[in-house]
C-alpha positions in Angstrom: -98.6 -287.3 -232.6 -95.5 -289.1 -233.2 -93.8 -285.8 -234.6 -95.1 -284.3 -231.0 -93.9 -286.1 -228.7 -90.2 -285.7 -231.1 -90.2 -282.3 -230.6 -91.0 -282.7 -226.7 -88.1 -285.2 -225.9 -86.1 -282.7 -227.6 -86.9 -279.9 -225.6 -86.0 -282.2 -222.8 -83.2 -283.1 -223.4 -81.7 -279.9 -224.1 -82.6 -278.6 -220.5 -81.2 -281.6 -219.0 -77.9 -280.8 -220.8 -78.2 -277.3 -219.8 -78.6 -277.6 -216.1 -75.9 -280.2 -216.2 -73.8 -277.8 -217.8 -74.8 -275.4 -215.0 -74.0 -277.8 -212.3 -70.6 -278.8 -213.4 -69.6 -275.2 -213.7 -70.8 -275.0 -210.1 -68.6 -277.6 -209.2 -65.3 -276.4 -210.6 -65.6 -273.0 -209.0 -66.4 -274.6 -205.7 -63.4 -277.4 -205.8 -60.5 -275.3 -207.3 -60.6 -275.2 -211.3 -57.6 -275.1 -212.7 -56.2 -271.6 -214.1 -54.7 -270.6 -217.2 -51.7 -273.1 -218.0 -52.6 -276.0 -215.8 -51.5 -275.3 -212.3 -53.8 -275.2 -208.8 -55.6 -271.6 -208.5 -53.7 -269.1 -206.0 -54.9 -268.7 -202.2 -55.8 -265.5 -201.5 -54.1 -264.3 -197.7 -53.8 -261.6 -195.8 -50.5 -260.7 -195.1 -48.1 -258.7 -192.4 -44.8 -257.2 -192.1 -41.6 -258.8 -190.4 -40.2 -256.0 -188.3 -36.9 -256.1 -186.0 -36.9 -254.0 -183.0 -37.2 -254.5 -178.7 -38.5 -257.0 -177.4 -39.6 -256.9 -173.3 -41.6 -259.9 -171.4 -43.1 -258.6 -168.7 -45.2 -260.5 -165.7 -47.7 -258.4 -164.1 -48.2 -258.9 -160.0 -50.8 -257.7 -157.5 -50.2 -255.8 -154.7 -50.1 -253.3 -151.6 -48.0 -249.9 -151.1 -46.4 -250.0 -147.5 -44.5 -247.2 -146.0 -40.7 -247.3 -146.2 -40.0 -246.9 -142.6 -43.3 -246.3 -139.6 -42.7 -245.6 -136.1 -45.0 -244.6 -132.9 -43.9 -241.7 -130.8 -44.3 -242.5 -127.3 -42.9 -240.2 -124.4 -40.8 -241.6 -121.7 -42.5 -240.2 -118.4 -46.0 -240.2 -118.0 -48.0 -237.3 -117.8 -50.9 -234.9 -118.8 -50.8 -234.1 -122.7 -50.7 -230.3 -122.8 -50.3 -229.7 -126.8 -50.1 -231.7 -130.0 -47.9 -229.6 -132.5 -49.0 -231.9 -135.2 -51.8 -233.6 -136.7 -53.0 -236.2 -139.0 -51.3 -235.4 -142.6 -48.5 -233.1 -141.3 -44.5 -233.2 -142.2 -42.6 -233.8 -139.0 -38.6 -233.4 -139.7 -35.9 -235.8 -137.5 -36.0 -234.3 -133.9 -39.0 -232.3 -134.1 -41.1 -231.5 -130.7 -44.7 -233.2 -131.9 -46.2 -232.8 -128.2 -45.6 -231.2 -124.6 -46.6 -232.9 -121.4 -47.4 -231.1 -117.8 -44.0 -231.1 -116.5 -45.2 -229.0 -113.3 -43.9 -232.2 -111.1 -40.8 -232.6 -112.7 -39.7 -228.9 -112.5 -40.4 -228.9 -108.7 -38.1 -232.3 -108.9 -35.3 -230.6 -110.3 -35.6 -227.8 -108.1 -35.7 -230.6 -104.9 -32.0 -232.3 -106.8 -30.8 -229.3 -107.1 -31.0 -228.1 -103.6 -29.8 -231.5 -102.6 -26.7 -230.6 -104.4 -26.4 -227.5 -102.5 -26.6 -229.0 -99.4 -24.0 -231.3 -100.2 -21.7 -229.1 -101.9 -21.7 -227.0 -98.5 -21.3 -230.6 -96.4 -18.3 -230.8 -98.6 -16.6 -227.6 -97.8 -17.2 -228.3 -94.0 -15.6 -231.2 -94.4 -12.3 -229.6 -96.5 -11.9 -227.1 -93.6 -12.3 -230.0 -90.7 -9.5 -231.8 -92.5 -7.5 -229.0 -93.0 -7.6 -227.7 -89.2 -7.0 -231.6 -88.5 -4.3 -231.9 -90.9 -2.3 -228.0 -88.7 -3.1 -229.7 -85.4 -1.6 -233.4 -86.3 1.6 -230.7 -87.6 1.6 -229.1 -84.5 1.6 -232.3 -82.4 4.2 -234.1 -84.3 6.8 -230.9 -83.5 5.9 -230.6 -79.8 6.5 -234.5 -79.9 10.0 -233.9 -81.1 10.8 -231.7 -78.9 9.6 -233.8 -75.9 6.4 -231.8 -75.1 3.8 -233.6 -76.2 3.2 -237.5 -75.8 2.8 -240.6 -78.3 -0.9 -240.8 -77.0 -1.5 -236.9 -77.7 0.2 -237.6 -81.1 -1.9 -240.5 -82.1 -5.2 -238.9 -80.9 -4.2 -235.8 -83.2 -3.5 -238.6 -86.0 -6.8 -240.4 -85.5 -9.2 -237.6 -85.8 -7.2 -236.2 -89.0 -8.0 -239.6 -90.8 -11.5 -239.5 -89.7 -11.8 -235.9 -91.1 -9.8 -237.2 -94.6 -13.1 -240.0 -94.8 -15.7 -237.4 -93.8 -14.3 -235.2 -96.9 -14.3 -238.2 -99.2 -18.0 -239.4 -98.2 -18.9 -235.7 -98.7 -17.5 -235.4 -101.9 -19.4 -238.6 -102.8 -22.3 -236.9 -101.8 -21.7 -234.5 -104.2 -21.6 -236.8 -107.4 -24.4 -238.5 -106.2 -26.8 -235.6 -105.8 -24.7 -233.9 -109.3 -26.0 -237.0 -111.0 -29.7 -236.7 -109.2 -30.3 -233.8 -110.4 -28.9 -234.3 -114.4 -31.5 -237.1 -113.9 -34.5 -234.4 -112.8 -33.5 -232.4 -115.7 -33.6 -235.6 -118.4 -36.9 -236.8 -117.0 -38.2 -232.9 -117.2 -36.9 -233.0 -121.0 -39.0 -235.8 -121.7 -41.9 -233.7 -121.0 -41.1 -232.2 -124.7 -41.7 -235.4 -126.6 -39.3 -235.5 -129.8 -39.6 -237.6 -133.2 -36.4 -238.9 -133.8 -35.1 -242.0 -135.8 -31.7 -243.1 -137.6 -31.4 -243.1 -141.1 -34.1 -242.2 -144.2 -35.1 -239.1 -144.9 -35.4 -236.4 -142.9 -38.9 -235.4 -143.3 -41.6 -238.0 -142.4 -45.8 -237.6 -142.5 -48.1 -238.2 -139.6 -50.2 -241.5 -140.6 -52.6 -241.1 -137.2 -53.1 -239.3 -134.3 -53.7 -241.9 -131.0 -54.8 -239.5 -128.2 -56.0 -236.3 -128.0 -55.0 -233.3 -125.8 -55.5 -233.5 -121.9 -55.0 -236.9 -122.1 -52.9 -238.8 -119.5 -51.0 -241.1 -120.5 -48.2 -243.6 -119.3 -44.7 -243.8 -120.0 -44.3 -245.5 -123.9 -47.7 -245.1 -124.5 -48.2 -244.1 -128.3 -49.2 -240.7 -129.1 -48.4 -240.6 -132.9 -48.2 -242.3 -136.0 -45.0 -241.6 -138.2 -44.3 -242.9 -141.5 -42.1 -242.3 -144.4 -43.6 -242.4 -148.0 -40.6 -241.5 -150.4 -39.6 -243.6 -151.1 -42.5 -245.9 -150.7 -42.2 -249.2 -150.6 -44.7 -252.1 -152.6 -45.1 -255.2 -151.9 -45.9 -258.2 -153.8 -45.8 -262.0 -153.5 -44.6 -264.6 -156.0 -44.6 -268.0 -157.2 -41.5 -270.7 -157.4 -41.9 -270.1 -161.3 -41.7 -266.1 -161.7 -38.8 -266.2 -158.9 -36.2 -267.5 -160.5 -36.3 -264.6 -162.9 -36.2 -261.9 -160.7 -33.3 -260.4 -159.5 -32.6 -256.6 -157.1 -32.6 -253.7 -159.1 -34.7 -254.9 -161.8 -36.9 -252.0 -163.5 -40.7 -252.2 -162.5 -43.7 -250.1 -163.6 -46.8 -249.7 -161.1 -50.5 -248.8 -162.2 -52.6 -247.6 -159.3 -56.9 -246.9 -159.5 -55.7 -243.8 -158.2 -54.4 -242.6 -161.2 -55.4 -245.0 -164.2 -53.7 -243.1 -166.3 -50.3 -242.8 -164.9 -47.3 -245.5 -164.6 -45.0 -245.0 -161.8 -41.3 -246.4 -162.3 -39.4 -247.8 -159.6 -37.2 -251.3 -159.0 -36.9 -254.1 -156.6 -35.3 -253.6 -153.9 -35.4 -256.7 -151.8 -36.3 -260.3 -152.4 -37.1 -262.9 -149.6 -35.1 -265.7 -149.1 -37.6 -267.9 -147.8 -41.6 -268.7 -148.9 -44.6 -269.0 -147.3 -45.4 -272.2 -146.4 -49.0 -271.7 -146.4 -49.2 -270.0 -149.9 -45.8 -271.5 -151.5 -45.0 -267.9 -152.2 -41.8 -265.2 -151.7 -42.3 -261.3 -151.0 -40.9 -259.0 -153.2 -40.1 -255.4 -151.9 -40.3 -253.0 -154.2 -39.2 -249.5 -154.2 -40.9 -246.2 -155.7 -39.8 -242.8 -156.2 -42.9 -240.3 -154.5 -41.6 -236.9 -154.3 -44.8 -235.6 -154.8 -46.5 -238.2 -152.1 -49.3 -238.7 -154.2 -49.0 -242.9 -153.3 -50.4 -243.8 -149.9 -49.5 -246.8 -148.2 -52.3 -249.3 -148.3 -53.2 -248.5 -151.8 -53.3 -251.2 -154.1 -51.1 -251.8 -157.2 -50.6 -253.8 -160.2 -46.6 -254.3 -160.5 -45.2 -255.0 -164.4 -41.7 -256.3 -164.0 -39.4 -257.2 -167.2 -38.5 -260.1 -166.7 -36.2 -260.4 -170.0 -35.5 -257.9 -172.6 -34.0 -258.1 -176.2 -33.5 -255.1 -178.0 -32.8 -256.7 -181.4 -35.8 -258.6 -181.8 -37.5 -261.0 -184.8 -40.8 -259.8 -184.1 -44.2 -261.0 -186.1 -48.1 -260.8 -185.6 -48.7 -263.9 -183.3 -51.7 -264.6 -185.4 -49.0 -265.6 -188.1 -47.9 -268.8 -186.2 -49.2 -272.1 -187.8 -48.7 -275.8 -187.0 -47.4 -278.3 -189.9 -46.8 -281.9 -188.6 -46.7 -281.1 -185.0 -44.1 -278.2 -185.8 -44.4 -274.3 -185.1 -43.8 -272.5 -188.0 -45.2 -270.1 -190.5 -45.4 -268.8 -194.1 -43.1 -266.2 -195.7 -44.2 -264.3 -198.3 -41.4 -264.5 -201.8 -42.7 -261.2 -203.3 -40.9 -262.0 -206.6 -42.6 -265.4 -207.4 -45.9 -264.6 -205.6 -45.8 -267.5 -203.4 -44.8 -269.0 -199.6 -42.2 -270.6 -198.1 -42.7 -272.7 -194.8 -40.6 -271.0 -192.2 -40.0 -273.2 -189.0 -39.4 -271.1 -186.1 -38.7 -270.9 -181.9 -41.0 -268.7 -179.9 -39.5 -266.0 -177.5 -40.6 -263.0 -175.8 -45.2 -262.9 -176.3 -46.1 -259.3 -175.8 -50.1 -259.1 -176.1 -50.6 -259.5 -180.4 -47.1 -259.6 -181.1 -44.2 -262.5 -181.0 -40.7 -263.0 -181.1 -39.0 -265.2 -183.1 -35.6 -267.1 -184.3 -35.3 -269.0 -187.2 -33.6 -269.0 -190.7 -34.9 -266.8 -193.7 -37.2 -264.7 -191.6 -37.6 -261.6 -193.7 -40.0 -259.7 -195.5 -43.9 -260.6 -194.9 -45.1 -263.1 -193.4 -49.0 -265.0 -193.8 -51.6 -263.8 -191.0 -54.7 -264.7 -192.6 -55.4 -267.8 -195.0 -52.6 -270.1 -193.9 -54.8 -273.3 -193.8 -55.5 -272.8 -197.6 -51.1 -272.6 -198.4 -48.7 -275.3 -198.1 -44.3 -274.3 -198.9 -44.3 -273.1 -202.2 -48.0 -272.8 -203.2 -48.8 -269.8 -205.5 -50.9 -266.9 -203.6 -53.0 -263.4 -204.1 -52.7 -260.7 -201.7 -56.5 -258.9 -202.0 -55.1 -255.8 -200.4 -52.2 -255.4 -202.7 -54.9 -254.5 -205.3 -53.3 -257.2 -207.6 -55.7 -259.8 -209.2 -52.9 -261.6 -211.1 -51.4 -265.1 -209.3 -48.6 -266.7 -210.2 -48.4 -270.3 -210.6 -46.1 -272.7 -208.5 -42.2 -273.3 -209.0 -41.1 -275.6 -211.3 -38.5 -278.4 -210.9 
C-alpha cells in the first residue's frame, strides 16, 4: 500500500513539474526572452521610404460660377416689338441688332422735321434776297443824298428797313439750325427702333442668358428685352475666412471641380480679392477667373475651388503614419540599414497632403518606421517581416 501511494506521488509530481515547465515557457515568449547573446529580442516594423520631391498645400473652397460681365438690352423709345433676332442660348457680337421695334410713327416724324427744314430753308432764302434788295436801295439813297436829292429822313427810313431785313435773315437762319437739329433728332429716335447690344471692353462675342418679352409686345422706353452675359472668361466666386486670407494673393494658380464634369479639373487664377469682409459672416470674396473657350461652365453652377496656398519643390516628404510622439516631442524612427536598428529622428511638420507629410530635420534619409513604432525606442534592434530577413541584430554597444 505504502509502495502505492510512492509510485502515485511520483507520478504527481512529475506532471506538476511538467506543466510548470510549460507555463514558464509560456511566459518568456509572451514577455520578451532574451535571444542568442543576451540582448532584448528585435521589434518587428513595417517600414517606408524617405523620398524628396514637390510639395503643394492646398485649401479647398465652395463656391458659385458668375458671368464675367451681364447686361440687359433695353431700347430707348418705346414701341411695338416687331422681331427678336435672337434667342435664349444665342452668340450676340458687340453692336449686333438683337430686335426691331414698329417705327411707323417715327418715320412719319422725320418726314414732319424734315419738311420743317424745308420750310425754313426757303424762309431763309426770302430773307437773303429782302436784305439784299434793302441793302441796293439803302446804296441808292445814300448817293442821291450826296448829291442833294434825297433827304436824311428818306436816308434813314432806307437804313431802318435794311437792318430789320439783316435780323429777319439771322432769325431765319436760326430757324434753319433749329429744324436741321429737329430732324437729326427724328432720325436718332427712328434708329432706336433697331435695338443694338453694345458694351465697352471684354470680348466681343457674348450669349443670351434670357429672353424678357416676346414679340408684339409693347414696351417702354429702358424696358429690358434681353439678357446678355459673357462666359469666357467666367468668373467664380468664393468666400474666405481671416485665416486662409492672409495666404492668398492675385494671380495665384487655382483648380475647379464641377458635378458637371467629375472628372475634369479646370485651371484658372484669382483675379480679385476684397478689401473688406462681411460683417455678418466675418468673410472676404474672392474672384476667380477661368479660361471657357468651349462654354461648357454656366454661371450659377457650383464649384469646389483648390488653391495652393504654398508650394515647395524640394521637399522632405514621409508617410504621415510615420510620425510618433516621444516626451511631448514630434518625431520619428529612421531605419540604419547597416546595424538593423532605429534612430529617433526629431522633426518640424510642413506642407500635409492627404497620407503624405513634409518634413525638416537632421539625418532624414533612407526609411523611416510606419508600423510598430510603440514597440522601438533610439537605437533598439529591429526585423523588417517584408524584407524576407528573419535574422535581428542586437543593440549598439558603448
Amino acid at each position: 500500500m505504502k509502495k502505492r501511494n510512492l509510485i502515485l506521488a511520483v507520478i504527481l509530481i512529475g506532471t506538476a513539474l511538467g506543466l510548470g515547465s510549460a507555463v514558464y515557457s509560456r511566459l518568456q515568449e509572451e514577455t520578451g526572452p532574451e535571444r542568442r547573446g543576451g540582448g532584448p529580442r528585435a521589434a518587428p516594423v513595417e517600414v517606408a521610404p524617405i523620398t524628396v520631391g514637390p510639395m503643394e498645400w492646398r485649401r479647398t473652397f465652395s463656391g458659385t460660377l458668375e458671368p464675367k460681365a451681364q447686361m440687359v438690352v433695353a431700347p430707348k423709345v418705346s414701341g411695338r416689338i416687331e422681331r427678336l433676332a435672337v434667342d435664349i442660348g444665342d452668340t450676340v457680337t458687340r453692336g449686333q441688332v438683337v430686335a426691331e421695334l414698329d417705327n411707323a410713327e417715327y418715320v412719319q416724324a422725320v418726314a414732319q422735321a424734315d419738311a420743317e427744314l424745308a420750310v425754313a430753308r426757303a424762309n431763309r432764302t426770302e430773307a437773303q434776297s429782302a436784305l439784299e434788295i434793302a441793302d441796293r436801295e439803302l446804296n441808292r439813297v445814300e448817293k442821291l443824298r450826296q448829291k442833294g436829292i434825297s433827304s436824311e429822313s428818306q436816308f434813314d427810313q432806307a437804313k431802318s428797313d435794311q437792318l430789320a431785313r439783316t435780323a429777319r435773315l439771322a432769325v431765319a437762319r436760326a430757324e434753319v439750325t433749329k429744324a436741321e437739329a429737329f430732324l437729326e433728332s427724328a432720325r436718332i429716335r427712328q434708329g432706336y427702333t433697331r435695338v443694338a447690344a453694345g458694351w465697352t471692353g471684354g470680348n466681343d462675342r457674348r450669349v443670351v442668358a434670357e429672353r424678357l418679352v416676346d414679340e408684339g409686345d409693347t414696351v417702354a422706353a429702358n424696358a429690358g428685352l434681353l439678357s446678355i452675359v459673357e462666359i469666357d472668361p467666367i468668373t467664380a466666386v468664393v468666400f474666405v475666412t481671416e485665416k486662409d486670407y492672409a495666404r492668398l494673393n492675385e494671380g495665384q494658380p487655382v483648380f475647379l471641380a464641377t458635378d458637371a464634369y467629375p472628372d475634369e479639373i479646370f485651371q484658372g487664377r484669382i483675379a480679385r480679392i476684397a478689401p473688406v469682409f462681411r460683417r455678418a459672416t466675418r468673410q472676404a470674396r474672392v474672384e476667380l477667373t477661368i479660361r471657357n473657350g468651349d462654354r461648357r461652365l454656366k454661371p450659377g453652377m457650383f464649384v469646389q475651388a483648390a488653391v495652393v496656398l504654398e508650394r515647395v519643390p524640394d521637399a522632405v516628404i514621409v508617410p504621415f503614419e510615420a510620425l510618433t510622439t516621444r516626451n511631448d516631442r514630434t518625431g520619428l524612427f529612421v531605419v540604419d540599414e547597416e546595424e538593423q536598428s532605429v534612430t529617433w529622428r526629431e522633426v518640424e511638420i510642413g506642407i500635409r497632403n492627404q497620407d503624405r507629410v513634409q518634413v525638416t530635420g537632421e539625418g532624414l534619409s533612407g526609411r523611416v518606421v510606419v508600423l510598430g513604432q510603440q514597440l522601438v525606442e533610439d537605437g533598439s534592434s529591429i526585423t523588417i517581416p517584408d524584407t524576407g530577413s528573419d535574422t535581428a541584430l542586437t543593440d549598439r554597444e558603448g
